[in-house]
C-alpha positions as CSV (number, residue, x, y, z in Angstrom):
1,X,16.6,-28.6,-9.2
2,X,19.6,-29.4,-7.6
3,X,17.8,-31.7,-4.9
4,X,15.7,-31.3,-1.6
5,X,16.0,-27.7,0.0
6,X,17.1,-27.9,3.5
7,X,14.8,-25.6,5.2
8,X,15.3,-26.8,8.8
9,X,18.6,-25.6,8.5
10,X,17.7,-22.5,7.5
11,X,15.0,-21.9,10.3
12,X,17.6,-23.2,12.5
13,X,20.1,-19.7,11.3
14,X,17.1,-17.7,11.7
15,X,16.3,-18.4,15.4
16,X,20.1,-18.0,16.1
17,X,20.4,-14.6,14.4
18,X,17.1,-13.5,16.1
19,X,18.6,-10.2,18.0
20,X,21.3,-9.5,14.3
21,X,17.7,-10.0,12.6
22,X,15.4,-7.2,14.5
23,X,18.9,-5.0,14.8
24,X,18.5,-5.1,10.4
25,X,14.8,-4.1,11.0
26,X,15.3,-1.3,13.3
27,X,18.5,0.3,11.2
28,X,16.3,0.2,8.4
29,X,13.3,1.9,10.0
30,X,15.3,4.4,12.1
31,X,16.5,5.7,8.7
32,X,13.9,8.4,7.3
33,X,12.8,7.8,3.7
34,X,9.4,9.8,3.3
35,X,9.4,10.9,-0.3
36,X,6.6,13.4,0.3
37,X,8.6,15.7,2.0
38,X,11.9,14.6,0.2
39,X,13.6,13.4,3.6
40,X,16.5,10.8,3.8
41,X,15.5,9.3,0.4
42,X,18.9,9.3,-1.1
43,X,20.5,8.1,1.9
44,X,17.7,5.0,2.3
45,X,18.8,3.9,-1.4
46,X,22.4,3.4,-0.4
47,X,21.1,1.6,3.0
48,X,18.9,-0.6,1.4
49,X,21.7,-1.2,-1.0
50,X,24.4,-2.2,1.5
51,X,21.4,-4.1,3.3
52,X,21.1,-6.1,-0.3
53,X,25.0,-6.9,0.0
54,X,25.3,-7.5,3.7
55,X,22.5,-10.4,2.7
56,X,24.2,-12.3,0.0
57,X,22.6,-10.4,-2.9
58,X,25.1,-9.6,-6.4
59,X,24.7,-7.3,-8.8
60,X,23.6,-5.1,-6.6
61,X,23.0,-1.6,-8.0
62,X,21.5,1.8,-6.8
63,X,19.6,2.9,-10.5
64,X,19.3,6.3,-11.0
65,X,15.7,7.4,-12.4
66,X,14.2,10.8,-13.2
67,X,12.8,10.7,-9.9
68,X,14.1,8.7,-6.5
69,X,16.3,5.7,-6.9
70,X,15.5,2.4,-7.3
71,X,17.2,-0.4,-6.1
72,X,18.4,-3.5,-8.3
73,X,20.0,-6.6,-6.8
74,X,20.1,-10.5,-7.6
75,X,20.6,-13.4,-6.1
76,X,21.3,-16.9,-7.4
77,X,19.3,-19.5,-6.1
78,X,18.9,-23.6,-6.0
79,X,16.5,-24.2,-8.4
80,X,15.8,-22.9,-12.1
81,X,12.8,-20.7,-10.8
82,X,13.0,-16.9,-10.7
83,X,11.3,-15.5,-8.4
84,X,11.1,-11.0,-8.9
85,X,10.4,-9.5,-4.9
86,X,9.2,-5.8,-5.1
87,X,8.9,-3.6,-2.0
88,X,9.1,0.4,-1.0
89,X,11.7,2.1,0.7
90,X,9.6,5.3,1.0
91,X,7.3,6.2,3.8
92,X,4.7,8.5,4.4
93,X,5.6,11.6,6.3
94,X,6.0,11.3,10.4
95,X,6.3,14.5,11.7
96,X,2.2,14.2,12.5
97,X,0.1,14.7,16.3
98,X,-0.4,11.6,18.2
99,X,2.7,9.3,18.4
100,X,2.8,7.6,22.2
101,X,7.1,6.9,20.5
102,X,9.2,8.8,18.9
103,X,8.3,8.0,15.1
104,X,12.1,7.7,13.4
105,X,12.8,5.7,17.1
106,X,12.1,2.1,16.3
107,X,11.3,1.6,20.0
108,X,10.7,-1.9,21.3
109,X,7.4,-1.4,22.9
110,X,5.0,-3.9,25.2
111,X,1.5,-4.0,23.7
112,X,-1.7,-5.1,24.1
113,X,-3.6,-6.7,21.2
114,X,-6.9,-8.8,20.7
115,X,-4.9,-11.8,20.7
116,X,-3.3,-10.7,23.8
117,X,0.0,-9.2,25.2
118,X,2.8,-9.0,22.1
119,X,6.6,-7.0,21.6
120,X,6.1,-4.5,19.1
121,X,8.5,-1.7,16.8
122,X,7.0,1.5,16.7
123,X,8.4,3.4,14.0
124,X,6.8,5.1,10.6
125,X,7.1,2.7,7.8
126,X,7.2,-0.7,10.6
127,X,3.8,-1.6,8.3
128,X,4.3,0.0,5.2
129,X,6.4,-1.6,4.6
130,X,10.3,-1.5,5.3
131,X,8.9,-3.9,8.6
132,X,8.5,-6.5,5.8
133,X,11.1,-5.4,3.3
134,X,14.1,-5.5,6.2
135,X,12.0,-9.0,7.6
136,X,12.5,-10.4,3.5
137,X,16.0,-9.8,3.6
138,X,16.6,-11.5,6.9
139,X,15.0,-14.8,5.3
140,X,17.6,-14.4,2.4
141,X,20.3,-13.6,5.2
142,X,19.7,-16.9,7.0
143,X,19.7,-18.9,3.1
144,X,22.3,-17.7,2.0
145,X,24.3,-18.4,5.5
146,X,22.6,-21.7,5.9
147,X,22.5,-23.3,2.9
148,X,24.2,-21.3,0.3
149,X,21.5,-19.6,-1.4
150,X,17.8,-19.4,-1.1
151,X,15.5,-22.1,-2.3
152,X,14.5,-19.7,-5.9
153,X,16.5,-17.6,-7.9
154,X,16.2,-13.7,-6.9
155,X,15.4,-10.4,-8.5
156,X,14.9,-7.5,-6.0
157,X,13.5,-4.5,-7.0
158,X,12.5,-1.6,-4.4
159,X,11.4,1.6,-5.1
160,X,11.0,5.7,-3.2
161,X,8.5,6.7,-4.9
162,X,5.5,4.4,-3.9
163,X,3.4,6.9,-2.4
164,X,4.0,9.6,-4.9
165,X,2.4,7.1,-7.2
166,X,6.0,5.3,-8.6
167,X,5.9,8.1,-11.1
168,X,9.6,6.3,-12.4
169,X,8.6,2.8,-12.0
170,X,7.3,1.4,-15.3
171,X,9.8,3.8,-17.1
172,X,12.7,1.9,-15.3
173,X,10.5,-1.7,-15.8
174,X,9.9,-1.1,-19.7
175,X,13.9,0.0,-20.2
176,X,14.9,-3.5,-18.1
177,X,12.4,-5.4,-19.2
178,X,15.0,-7.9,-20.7
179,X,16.4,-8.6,-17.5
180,X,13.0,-8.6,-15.2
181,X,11.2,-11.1,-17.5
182,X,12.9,-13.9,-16.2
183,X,11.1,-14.1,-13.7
184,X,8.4,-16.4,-13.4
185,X,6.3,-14.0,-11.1
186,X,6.3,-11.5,-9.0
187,X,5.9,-11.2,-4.9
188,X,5.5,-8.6,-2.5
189,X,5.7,-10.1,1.2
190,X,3.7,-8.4,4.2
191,X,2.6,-9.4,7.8
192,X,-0.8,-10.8,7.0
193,X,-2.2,-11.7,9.8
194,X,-5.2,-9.6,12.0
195,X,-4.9,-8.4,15.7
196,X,-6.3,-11.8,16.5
197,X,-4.5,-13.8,14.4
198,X,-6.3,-14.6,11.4
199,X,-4.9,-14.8,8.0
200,X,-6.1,-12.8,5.0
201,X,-5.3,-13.3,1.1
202,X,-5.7,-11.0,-1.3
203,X,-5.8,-11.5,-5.2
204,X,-5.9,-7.9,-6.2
205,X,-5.3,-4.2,-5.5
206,X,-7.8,-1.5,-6.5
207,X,-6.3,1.6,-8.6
208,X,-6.0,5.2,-7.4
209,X,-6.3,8.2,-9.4
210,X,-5.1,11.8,-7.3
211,X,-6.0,14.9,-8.1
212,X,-6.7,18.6,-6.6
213,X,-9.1,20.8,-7.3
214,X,-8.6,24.4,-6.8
215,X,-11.3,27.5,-7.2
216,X,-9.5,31.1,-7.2
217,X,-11.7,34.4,-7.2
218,X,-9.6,35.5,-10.3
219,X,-10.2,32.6,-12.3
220,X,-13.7,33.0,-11.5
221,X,-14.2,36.4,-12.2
222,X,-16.1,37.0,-9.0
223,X,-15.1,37.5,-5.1
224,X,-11.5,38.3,-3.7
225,X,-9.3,38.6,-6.8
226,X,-5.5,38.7,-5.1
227,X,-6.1,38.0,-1.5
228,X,-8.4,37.6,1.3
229,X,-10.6,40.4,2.4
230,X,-12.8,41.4,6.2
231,X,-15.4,38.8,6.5
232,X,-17.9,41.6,6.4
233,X,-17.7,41.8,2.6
234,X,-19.4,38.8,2.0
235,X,-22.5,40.9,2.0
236,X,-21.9,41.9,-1.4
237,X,-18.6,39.8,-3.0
238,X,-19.0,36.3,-4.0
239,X,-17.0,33.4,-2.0
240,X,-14.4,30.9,-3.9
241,X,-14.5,28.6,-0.7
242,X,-18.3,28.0,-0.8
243,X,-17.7,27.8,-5.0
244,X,-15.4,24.7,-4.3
245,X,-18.2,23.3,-1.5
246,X,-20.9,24.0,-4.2
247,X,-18.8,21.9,-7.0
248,X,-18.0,19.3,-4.9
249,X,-22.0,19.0,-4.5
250,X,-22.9,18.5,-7.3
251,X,-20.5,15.6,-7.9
252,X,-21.7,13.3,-4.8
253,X,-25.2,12.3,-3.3
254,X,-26.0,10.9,0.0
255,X,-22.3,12.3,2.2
256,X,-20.9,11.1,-0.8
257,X,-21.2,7.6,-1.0
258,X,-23.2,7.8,-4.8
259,X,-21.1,9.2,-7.4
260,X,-23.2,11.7,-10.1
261,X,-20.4,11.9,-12.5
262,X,-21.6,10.9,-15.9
263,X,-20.4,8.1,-17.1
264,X,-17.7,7.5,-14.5
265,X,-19.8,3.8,-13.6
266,X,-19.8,2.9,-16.8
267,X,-16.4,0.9,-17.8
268,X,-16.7,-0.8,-14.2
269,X,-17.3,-5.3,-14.5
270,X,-19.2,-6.8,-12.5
271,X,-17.7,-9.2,-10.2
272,X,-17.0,-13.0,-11.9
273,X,-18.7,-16.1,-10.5
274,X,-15.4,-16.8,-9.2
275,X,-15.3,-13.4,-7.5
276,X,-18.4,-14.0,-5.9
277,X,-17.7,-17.4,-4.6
278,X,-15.0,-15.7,-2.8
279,X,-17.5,-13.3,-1.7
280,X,-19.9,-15.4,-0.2
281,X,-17.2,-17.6,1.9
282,X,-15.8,-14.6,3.3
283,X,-19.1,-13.6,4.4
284,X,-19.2,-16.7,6.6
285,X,-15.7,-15.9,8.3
286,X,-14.7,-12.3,8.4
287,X,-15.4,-10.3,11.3
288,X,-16.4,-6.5,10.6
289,X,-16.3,-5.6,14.1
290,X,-12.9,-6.4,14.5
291,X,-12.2,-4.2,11.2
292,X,-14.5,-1.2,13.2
293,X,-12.1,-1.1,15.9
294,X,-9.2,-1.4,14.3
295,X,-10.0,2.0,12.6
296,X,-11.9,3.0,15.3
297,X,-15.3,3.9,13.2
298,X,-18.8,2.9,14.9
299,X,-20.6,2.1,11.6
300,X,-20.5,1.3,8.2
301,X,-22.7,2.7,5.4
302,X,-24.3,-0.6,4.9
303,X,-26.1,-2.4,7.7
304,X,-23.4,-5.2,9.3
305,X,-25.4,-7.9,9.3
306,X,-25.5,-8.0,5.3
307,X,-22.3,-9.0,5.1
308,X,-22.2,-9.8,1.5
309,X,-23.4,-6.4,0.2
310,X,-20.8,-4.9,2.7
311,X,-18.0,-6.8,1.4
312,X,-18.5,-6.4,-2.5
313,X,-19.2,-2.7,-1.7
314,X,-15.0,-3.2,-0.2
315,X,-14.1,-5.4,-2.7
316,X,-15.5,-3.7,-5.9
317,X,-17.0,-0.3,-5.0
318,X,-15.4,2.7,-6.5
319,X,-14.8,5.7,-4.7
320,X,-14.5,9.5,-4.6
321,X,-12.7,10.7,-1.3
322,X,-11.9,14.2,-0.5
323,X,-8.4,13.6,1.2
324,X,-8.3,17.1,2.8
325,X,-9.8,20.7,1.9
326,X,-8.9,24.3,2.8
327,X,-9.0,28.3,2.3
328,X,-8.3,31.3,4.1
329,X,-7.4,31.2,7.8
330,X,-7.1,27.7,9.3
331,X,-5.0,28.3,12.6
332,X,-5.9,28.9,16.2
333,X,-7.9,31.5,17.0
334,X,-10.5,33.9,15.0
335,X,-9.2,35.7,11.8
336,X,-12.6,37.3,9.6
337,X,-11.6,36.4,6.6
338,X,-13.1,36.0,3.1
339,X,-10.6,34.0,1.2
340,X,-9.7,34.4,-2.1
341,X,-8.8,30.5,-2.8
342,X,-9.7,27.2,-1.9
343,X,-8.7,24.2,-2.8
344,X,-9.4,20.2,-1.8
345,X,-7.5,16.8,-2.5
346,X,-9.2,14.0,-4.1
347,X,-8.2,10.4,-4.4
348,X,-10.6,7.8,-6.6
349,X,-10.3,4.1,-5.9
350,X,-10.3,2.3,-9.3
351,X,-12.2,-1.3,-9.9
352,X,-11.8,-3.6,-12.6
353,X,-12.2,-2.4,-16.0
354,X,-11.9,1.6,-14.7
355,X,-8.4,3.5,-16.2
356,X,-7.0,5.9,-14.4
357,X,-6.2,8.3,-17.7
358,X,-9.9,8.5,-17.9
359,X,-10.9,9.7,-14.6
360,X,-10.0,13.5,-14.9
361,X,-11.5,14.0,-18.3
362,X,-14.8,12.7,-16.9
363,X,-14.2,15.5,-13.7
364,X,-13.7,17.9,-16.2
365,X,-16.2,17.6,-18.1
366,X,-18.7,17.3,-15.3
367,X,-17.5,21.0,-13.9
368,X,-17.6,22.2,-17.4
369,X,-21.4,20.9,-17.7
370,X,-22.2,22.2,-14.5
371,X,-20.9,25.3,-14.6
372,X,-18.1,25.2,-12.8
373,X,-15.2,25.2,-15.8
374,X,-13.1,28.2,-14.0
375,X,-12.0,25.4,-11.3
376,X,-8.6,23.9,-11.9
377,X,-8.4,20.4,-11.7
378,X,-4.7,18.8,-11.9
379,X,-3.2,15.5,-11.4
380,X,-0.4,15.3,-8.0
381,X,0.2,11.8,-8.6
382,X,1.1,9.1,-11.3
383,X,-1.6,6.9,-9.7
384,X,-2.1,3.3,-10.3
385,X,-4.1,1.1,-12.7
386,X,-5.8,-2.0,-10.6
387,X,-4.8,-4.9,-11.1
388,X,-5.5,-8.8,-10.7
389,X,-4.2,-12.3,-10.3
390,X,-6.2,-15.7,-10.4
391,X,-6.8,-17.6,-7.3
392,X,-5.5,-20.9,-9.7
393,X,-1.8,-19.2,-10.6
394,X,0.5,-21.5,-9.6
395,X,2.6,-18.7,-7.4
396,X,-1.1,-18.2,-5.8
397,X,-1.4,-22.2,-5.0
398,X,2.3,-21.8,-3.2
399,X,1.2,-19.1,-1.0
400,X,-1.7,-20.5,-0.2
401,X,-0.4,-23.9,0.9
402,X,2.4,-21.9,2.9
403,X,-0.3,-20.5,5.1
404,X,-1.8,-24.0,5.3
405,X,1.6,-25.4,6.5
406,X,1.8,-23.0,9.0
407,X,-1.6,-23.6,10.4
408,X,-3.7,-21.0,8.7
409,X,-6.7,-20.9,6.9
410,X,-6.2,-17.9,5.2
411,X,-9.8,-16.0,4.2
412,X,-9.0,-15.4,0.3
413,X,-9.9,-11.6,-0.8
414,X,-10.9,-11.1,-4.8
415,X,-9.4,-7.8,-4.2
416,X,-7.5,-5.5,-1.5
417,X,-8.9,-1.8,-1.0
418,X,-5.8,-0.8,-1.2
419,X,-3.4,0.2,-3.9
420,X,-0.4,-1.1,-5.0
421,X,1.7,-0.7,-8.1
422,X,1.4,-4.5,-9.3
423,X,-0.1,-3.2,-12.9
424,X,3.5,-2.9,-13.7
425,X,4.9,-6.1,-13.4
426,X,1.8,-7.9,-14.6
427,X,0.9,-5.6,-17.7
428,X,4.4,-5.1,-18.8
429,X,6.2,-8.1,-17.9
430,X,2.8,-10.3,-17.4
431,X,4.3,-12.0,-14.4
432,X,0.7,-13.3,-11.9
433,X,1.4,-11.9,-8.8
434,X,1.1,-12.6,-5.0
435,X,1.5,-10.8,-1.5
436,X,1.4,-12.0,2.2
437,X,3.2,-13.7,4.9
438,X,2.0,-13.9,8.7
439,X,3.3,-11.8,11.4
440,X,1.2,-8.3,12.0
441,X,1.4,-4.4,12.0
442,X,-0.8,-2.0,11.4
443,X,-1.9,1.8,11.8
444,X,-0.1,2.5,8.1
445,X,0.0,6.3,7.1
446,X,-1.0,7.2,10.8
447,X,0.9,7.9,14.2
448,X,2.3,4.9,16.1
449,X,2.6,2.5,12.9
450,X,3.8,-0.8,14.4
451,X,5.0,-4.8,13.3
452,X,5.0,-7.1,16.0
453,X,8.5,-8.9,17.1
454,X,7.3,-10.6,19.7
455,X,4.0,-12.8,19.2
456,X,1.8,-15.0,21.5
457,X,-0.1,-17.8,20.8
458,X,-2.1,-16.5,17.6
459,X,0.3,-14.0,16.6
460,X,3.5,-15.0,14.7
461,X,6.7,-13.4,15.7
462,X,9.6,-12.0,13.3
463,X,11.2,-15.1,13.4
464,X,8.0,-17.1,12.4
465,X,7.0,-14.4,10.0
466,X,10.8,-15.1,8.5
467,X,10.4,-18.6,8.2
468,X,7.2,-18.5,6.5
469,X,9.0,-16.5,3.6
470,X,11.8,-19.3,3.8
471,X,9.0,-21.4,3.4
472,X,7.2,-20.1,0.7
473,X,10.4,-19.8,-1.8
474,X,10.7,-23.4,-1.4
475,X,6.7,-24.3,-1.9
476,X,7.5,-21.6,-5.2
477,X,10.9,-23.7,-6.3
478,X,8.9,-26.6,-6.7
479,X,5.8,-25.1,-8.4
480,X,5.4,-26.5,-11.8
């Protein structure tokens, strides 16, 4: 250490370079990056590249990969800690119904929220997660112009392919593995608090295995062989579409929230004592009906009131989600069709000890045994394994006392439901791991995605939400 980190200083830079700070946030955001569609990918490298310079990064570099860039920087930093921060320059698509704001617009918007009336940027990708990634590099902005350099040294790593399933990721980790392991771990910062202002923690990210399934008349040997046919033939020919429905049956029980798969429970842990401990104190604090309308859902398929049961089923229930099904003739209007095709999307939420190479054998061989073996079943994306860090790591213990700092009692989550490529850092470079930060968004992967810039009395603004990272670098630097 090279002595005491002057973080007043620092905040001092950051409420001075408020407006240069959201400007950063909304060039970012206003530049489209959604990988599913392969839209302004290329050209959000290079931003986020000349965003990594314009902060005070070096060795910055836009790595080519077999898929969509990733992008490298460094910077040097006042203590002998390394610190590796990963985010996503990819979004989800944003050309869907329902946006109140133009979705590439970055408009500054008045809100509403439980915790009451808040400044908001409405733009795809404000939550998840350029909002955070553009908010990161504003903290290093203001350390490097305060003071210097930031409080830990810097490795930055963001990828375009996050919600493809960062098909290139640990490729590009395991060939720069030299260089990544010297960090001590590895952070992803996000606006972590709720519409009314509480904190949440979380030590984990489930896994996600993708997949379609596809039933086709010619495969099958029975119904439409080439194309769809006059409705009134289903009196005698056979339909692919109700084939699909009927395999997709036998797979589920009870709308399906109880998987029939053989043996797809059967690698799944329990949760740990520790796990549960967690449990049972979030069961004292968190609110589920705030979480209902968030997401705007009137129940849950467990009663409310048990609150335990309800969060372990979050926590460390495996799922099997159809993501979106179709055949035949889906636009307005009538069209008597009977297809020859259908075909569904299917994602599976993966719990400690579940692998993700071992979900589509087990699909497989449950359509085989059933009958169904014509249906094609094929991997979209790369998928994720889970992945988990203990609520002792010392990069955990910073976090956590950063949100005490700032006033927050954060309620501590064994595991997100989400999913989030940490499995490569921690299995390959076994770096622990930690996310958060205050501030809020919301409404990822759906129409008017927002971060707030303006907060109220619960609700940190950018500017907080900036400091906070300042602050929990320095809590990190002198972590031993």
């Amino acid at each position: 250490m090279s002595g005491e980190y002057d973080c007043e200083r620092v905040f001092r830079k950051v409420d001075r370079d408020k407006s240069r700070h959201v400007a950063r946030v909304r060039r970012l955001l206003k530049q489209p990056s959604s990988s599913q569609e392969d839209i302004g990918i290329d050209e959000c490298a290079e931003l986020v590249g000349r965003l990594y310079r314009e902060v005070g990064c070096e060795k910055v570099k836009v790595v080519g990969t077999k898929g969509n860039p990733i992008v490298y920087g460094e910077c040097k930093g006042d203590s002998d800690r390394t610190l590796l921060a990963y985010f996503m320059y990819d979004t989800m698509p944003f050309n869907e119904p329902g946006w109140k704001h133009p979705a590439m617009g970055a408009k500054l918007v008045d809100m509403r929220l439980a915790s009451g009336k808040v400044k908001a940027i409405v733009n795809r990708g404000a939550d998840n997660t350029k909002g955070p990634l553009a908010a990161f590099l504003n903290a290093v902005d203001a350390c490097n112009r305060a003071n210097g350099r930031p409080p830990v040294n810097l490795i930055l790593v963001a990828e375009g392919e996050e919600e493809l399933g960062s098909p290139s990721l640990p490729a590009y980790v395991r060939k720069d593995r030299k260089r990544l392991s010297k960090a001590d771990a590895c952070y992803f910062p996000f606006f972590g608090q709720e519409q009314a202002g509480a904190c949440s923690h979380f030590l984990g990210v489930k896994g996600v295995a993708y997949f379609e399934m596809n039933c086709s008349g010619k495969r099958w040997g029975r119904g439409p062989q080439e194309f769809a046919i006059h409705s009134s033939n289903k009196a005698w020919v056979d339909s692919p579409v109700w084939r699909l429905v009927d395999a997709l049956g036998t797979m589920t029980t009870d709308c399906g929230n109880r998987i029939l798969i053989d043996g797809f429970y059967d690698d799944i842990a329990p949760p740990s004592e520790e796990d549960m401990d967690l449990i049972r104190d979030l069961a004292g604090k968190v609110d589920a009906a705030g979480f209902k309308k968030t997401m705007r859902v009137k129940e849950f398929m467990l009663p409310e009131e048990n609150r335990e049961d309800l969060l372990k089923a979050y926590t460390y229930g495996t799922t099997l989600n159809i993501d979106g099904i179709w055949g035949g003739y889906t636009e307005k209007g009538s069209k008597t069709v009977l297809p020859h095709e259908a075909t569904c999307k299917i994602d599976v939420r993966l719990v400690p000890n579940q692998k993700k190479r071992g979900v589509l054998p087990l699909v497989k061989k449950h359509l085989q045994r059933h009958g169904y073996g014509d249906i094609s079943v094929k991997e979209v994306d790369t998928g994720y394994d889970w992945c988990r860090t203990s609520v002792e790591a010392p990069v955990v213990q910073a976090m956590l006392r950063t949100y005490r700092a700032y006033g927050h009692d954060p309620t501590i989550w064994p595991t997100s439901g989400g999913a989030v490529p940490f499995y490569v850092f921690n299995r390959i470079l076994k770096l622990p791991f930690t996310m958060g930060g205050i501030g809020h968004s919301a409404l990822p992967h759906s129409p008017n995605e927002y971060m707030v810039v303006e907060g109220n009395r619960k609700i940190a603004s950018l500017t907080e939400a900036e400091k906070f990272m300042v602050s929990f670098l320095d809590e990190f630097a002198q972590q031993r």
